[in-house]
C-alpha positions, 0 to 999 in steps of 0.5 A: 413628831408624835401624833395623838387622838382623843376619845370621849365616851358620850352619854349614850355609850357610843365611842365619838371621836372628839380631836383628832390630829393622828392622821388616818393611815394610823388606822389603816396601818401604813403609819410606823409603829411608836409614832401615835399617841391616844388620849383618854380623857373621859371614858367610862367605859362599856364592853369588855370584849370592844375595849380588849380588842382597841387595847391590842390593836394600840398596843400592836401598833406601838402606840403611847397612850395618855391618860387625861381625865377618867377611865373607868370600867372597861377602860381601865383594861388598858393597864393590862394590855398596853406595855407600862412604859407606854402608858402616862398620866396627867395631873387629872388622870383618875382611873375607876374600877368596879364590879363588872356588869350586865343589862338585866331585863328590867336595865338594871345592872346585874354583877357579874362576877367571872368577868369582874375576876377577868378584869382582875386578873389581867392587871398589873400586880401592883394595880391588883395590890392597889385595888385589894387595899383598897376593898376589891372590886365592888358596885362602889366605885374606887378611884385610883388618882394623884400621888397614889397613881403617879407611884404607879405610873409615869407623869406625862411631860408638857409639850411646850409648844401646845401645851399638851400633855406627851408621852416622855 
């Protein structure tokens, strides 16, 4: 049976756990590997280093992770670090990409350029190739979602019994 967690990225930045049916030894690694699925349904994003390091955790554990909503900025670095055939998406999966940024003195945004290429670079070619028919990596945001993503990644299947979403 496979277990799942969902994150929801709340307007002050801060990840909130907002269901949670993946039992808590998953964390603190006595489940077996391949048992858990993540859920992202909405995240906009935030620092690059916090979601590299969630992305390789998931991705040691052998973790599935659904995409059900938006995943933006940061977010999206889970298209390089969790293995492609882990990866699925729902009919409201969306995911945004844009230049990534610095709090400037004044909050506002300041681009910065080595980390947007860092971004980049760790995508998949098929992924960079969407991105760079589609104008780079910009202050405007593009968004990757429908048939153009479902080319790319697998839909998820329905669990019958609730409705969800499952990896297949």
């Amino acid at each position: 049976m496979r277990k799942a967690m969902e994150f929801d990225r709340s307007d002050d930045g801060q990840m909130r756990l907002v269901r949670v049916t993946l039992v808590a030894a998953f964390m603190l690694g006595s489940m077996q590997s391949g048992h858990a699925a993540v859920r992202i349904v909405f995240d906009q994003g935030g620092r690059i280093g916090n979601y590299v390091d969630r992305f390789k955790l998931l991705r040691d554990f052998g973790a599935s992770v659904i995409i059900d909503g938006i995943c933006a900025g940061a977010c999206t670095l889970v298209l390089a670090y969790i293995p492609h055939d882990s990866i699925c998406v729902t009919p409201r999966a969306v995911f945004g990409f844009r230049v990534a940024d610095n709090p400037g003195p004044d909050g506002k945004a300041i681009p910065n350029p080595e980390a947007t290429q860092m971004l980049y670079d760790r995508y998949p070619a098929a992924v960079r190739q969407w991105i760079t028919r589609h104008g780079g990596m910009t202050a405007r945001t593009i968004y990757l979602r429908g048939r153009q993503l479902q080319v790319l990644y697998r839909p998820c299947t329905t669990d019958v019994e609730g409705g969800r979403s499952q990896p297949r």
